[in-house]
N, C-alpha and C positions, 0 to 999 in steps of 0.2 A: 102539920108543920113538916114542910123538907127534910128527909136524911140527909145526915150531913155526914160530906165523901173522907171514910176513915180508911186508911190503907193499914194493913197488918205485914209488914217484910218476913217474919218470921216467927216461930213460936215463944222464942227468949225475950224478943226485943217489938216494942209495940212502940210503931211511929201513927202519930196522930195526925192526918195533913188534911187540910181543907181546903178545895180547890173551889172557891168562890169569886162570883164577878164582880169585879169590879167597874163600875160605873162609871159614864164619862161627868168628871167635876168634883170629884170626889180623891182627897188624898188613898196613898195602903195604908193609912194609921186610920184616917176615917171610915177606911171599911172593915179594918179588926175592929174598932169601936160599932157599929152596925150590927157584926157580928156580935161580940159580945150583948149589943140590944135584943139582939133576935133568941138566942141563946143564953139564957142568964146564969144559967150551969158552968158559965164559960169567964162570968163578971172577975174572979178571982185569981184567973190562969193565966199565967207566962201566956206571950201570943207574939209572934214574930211573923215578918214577910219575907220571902225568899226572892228578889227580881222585882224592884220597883218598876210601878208602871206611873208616867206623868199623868198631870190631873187631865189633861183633855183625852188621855187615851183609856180605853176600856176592853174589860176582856179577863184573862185567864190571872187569877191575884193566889198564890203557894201562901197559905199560913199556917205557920209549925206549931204545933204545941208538944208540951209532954218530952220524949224521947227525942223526937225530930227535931228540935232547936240543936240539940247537940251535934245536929247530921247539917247542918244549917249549908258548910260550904257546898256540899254535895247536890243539894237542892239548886243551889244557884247556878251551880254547872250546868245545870239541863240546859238543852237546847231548845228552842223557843221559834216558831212561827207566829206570825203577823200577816195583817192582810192591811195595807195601808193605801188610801190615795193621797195622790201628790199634784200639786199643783206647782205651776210653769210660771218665771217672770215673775217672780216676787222672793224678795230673802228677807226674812230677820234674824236678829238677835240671839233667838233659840231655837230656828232651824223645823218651827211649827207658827199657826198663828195664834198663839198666844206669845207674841214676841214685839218688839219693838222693827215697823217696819224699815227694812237699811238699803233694800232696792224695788222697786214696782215699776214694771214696764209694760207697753201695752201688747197683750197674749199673745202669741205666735203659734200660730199649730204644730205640732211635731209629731210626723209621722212612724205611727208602729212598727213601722221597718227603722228607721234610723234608732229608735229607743231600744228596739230588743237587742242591738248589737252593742249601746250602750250597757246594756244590762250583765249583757253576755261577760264583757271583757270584766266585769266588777266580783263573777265566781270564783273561787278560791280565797285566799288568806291575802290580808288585808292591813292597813294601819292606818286607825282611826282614834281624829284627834277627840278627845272630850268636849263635848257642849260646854260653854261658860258656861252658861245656864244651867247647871247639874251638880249632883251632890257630892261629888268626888271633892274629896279633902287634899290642899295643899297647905304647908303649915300651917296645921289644923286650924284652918277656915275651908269652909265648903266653898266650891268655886264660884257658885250662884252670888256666895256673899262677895267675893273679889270683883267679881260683873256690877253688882250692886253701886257698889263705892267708887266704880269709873276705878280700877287700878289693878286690869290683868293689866300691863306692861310691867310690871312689877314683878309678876312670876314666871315660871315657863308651866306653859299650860301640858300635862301630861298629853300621854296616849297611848294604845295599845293594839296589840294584835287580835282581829277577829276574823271572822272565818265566813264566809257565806256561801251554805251549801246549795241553794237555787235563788231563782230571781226571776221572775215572771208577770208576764201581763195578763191578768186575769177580767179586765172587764174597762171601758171609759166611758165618759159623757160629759156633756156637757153644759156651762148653768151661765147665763147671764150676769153680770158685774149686779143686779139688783138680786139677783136669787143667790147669790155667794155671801155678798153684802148681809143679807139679813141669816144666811148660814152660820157665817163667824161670829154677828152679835150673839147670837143663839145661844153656839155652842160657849162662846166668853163668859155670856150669863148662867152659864149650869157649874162653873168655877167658883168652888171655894176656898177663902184665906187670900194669904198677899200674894197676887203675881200680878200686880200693878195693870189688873185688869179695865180702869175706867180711863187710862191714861191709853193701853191698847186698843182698847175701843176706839176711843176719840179717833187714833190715827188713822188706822182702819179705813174709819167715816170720812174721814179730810184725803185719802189720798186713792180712796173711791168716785170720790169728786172730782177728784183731778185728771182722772184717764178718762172717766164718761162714761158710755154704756156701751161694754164689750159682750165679747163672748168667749168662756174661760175654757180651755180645754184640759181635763183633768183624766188620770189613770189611775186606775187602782191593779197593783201591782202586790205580791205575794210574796214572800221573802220566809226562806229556813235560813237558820243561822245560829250561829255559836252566843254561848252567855256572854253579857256585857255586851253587845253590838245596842249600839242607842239608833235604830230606829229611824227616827225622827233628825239624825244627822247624815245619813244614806245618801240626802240629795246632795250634798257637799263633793259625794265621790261622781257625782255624777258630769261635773265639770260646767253645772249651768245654775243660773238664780232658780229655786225651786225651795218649797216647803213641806213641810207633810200636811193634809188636810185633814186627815181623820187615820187614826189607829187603833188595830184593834189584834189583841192578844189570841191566838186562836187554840195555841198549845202551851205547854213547857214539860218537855220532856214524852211521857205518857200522857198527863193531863190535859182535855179537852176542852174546850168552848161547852160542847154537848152537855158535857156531865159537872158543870161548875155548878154551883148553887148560888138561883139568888135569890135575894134577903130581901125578904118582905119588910122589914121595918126602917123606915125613913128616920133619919139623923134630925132632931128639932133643929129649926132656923134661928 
């Protein structure tokens, strides 16, 4: 069985942290629950996450136990790498596809020279709105639930200041409207719980239909940045319809991709 990654800060003070991956389709409560499956020594203990990651994205998941819950905010501060791609001419709802599609047009190429100077201008500190879609609390209801019931015009949606310390193009390619197509059913079908997943699909399928058979050009781009920066809402600053296609956690803070643990034991269906 895996060691599982315990950090010691000092001789006084014993913080427990566990830096495990978290998998694409899978909540952070679903994966302290896995953990605790894999680890049964663990079935009885406080267990906290420090930096939600959504369920389509995957990668580096902070879970506190012991001492470290108490350090909870400190955790969250860390800074955080990601390596995500994004696709072009298409927006929904949540700013990923697992969203409600709100615009799809037919793909346009854009060149690595006009996008890195896009990128450029978007380094430094920042002010970004919250995803409806996310769990930030306005009188206390989560906003995901205000999105739900058709009734953000009813509140003013926060936002905050984040910070992005690089922003880079590290790699593109490109996939067919048929090989994309059957990418996002994929990835839709590895989602567990409500996120109105068969109604997204449906659309998906209906408005793949509609443009025909393209060919999508997608970047996968590398982002350091400050805690609370959602990721998956980046393309918003980017001034064009775009989504995130795939996300994945690479760091937070110290903590690595490399050295996360993962759990052998699958969550029953």
């Amino acid at each position: 069985m895996a060691k599982m990654n315990i950090v010691v800060y000092d001789k006084n003070m014993r913080d427990t942290v566990y830096n495990v991956y978290k998998k694409i389709g899978e909540t952070p409560l679903a994966c302290i629950q896995r953990l605790r499956v894999t680890y049964p020594e663990l079935k009885n203990k406080k267990l906290t996450y420090a930096g939600r990651l959504d369920p389509l994205a995957e990668g580096v998941l902070i879970i506190l136990a012991d001492e470290s819950i108490k350090r909870k905010k400190e955790y969250l501060s860390l800074p955080k790498e990601y390596k995500f791609d994004i696709l072009f001419g298409v927006a929904t709802d949540t700013h990923d596809i697992l969203g409600k599609i709100t615009k799809l047009s037919l793909p346009t190429e854009i060149l690595p020279e006009s996008l890195k100077s896009i990128l450029l201008a978007l380094i430094g500190s920042a002010t970004q709105t919250y995803p409806a879609y996310s769990s930030k609390t306005v009188r206390g209801k989560h906003l995901f639930e205000w999105a739900r019931g058709d009734r953000l015009t009813e509140i003013d949606i926060p936002n905050r200041q984040v910070e992005i310390f690089s922003l880079d193009i590290v790699g593109s390619y490109v996939l067919t409207s048929a090989a994309l197509a059957n990418f996002i059913a994929d990835r839709i079908s590895k989602v567990h719980g409500d996120f109105r997943q068969d109604e997204i699909r449906q659309l998906w399928k209906l408005n793949f239909a509609r443009i025909g058979s393209c060919r999508h050009h997608i970047y996968t781009l590398k982002v350091s940045c400050s805690s609370g920066t959602y990721v998956r809402a980046l393309a918003l600053l980017l001034d064009t319809s775009a989504v995130a296609l795939h996300i994945k956690r690479v760091s937070v803070g110290d903590y690595t991709l490399k050295q996360s643990l993962k759990l052998p034991v699958p969550l029953p269906e």
